[in-house]
Every structure is written in structure tokens, then in C-alpha cells.
C-alpha positions as a printed Julia matrix, in Angstrom:
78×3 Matrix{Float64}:
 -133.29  13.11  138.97
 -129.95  12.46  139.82
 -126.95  15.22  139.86
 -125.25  13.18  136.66
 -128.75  13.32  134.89
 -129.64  16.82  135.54
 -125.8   18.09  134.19
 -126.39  15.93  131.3
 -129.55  17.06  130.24
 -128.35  20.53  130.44
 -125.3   19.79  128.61
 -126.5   18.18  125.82
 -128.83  21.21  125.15
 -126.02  23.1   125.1
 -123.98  21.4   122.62
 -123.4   20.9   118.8
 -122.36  17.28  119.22
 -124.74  15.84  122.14
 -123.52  12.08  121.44
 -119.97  13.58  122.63
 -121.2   15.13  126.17
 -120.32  12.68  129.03
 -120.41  12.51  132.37
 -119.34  10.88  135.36
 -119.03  11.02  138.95
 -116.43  11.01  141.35
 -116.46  10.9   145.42
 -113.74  13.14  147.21
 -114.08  14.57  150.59
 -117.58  14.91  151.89
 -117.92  16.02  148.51
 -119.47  14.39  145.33
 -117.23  16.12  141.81
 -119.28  15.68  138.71
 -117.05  15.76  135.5
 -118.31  16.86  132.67
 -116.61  16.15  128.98
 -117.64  17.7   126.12
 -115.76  18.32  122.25
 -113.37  20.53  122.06
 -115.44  22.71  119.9
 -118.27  22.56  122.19
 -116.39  23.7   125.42
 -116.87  27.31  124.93
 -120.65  26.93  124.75
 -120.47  25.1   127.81
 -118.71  27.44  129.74
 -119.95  30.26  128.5
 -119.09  34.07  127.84
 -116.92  35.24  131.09
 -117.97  31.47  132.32
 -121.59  32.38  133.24
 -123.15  29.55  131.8
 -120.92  27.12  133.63
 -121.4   29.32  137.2
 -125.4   28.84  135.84
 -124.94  24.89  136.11
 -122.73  25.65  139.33
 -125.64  27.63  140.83
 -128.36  24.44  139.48
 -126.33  22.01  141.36
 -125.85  24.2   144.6
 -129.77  24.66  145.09
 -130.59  20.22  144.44
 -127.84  19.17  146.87
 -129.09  21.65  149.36
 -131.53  18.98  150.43
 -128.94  16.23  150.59
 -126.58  18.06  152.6
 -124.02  17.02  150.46
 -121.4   19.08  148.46
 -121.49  18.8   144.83
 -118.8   20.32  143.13
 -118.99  20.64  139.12
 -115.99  20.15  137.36
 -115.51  20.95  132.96
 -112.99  18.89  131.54
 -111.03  19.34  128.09
């Protein structure tokens, strides 16, 4: 499963409107940023009460790139 796949998965269990969730990817240095869009009414659930829910994605996509040795960074876009 792929870093875009696993975010979405998670995302759209989050959400009200799971046809709005996207997701894309983005290189930057020795980093890959995932962005992740969601409806506006949506973002809250997304990020989460004191943004624990969005460190709880943060925390997901730490532990699978550990094995890649690559840098993901998650990024939650309005």
C-alpha cells in the first residue's frame, strides 16, 4: 500500500463527504509531502480535537516510511 492509499483510506473513514477527500503527492527535498483535501466541513474531523487525529496519521506515516528511508511529511489543506 502506497503512502497516498493508506492517507486516503484513513481519510475517507473519517469524513462525512468521502467522494470530497483527495489526495496527492508532491516531491520536495529528500522528502515526499502528501496533501490531503477534504470539505470544509469535514476538516475538523480530520484534524481532530487539539489536532490529535491528524498527529495520529502523522505518527501512521512516520512508522511505513521508516523502511524506505524516506521522509514523508503529511500536509491538511483547506
Amino acid at each position: 500500500m502506497s503512502y497516498k492509499e493508506l492517507i486516503t483510506t484513513i481519510a475517507k473513514a473519517l469524513v462525512d463527504h468521502p467522494d470530497e477527500v483527495s489526495v496527492s503527492e508532491a516531491d520536495a527535498d529528500n522528502a515526499l509531502v502528501i496533501e490531503l483535501r477534504v470539505a470544509r466541513e469535514d476538516l475538523g474531523k480530520v484534524i481532530g480535537r487539539d489536532g490529535r487525529t491528524a498527529q495520529s496519521m502523522r505518527t501512521l506515516l512516520t512508522a511505513a516510511s521508516s523502511r524506505g528511508g524516506r521522509r514523508v511529511h503529511l500536509d491538511i489543506l483547506d
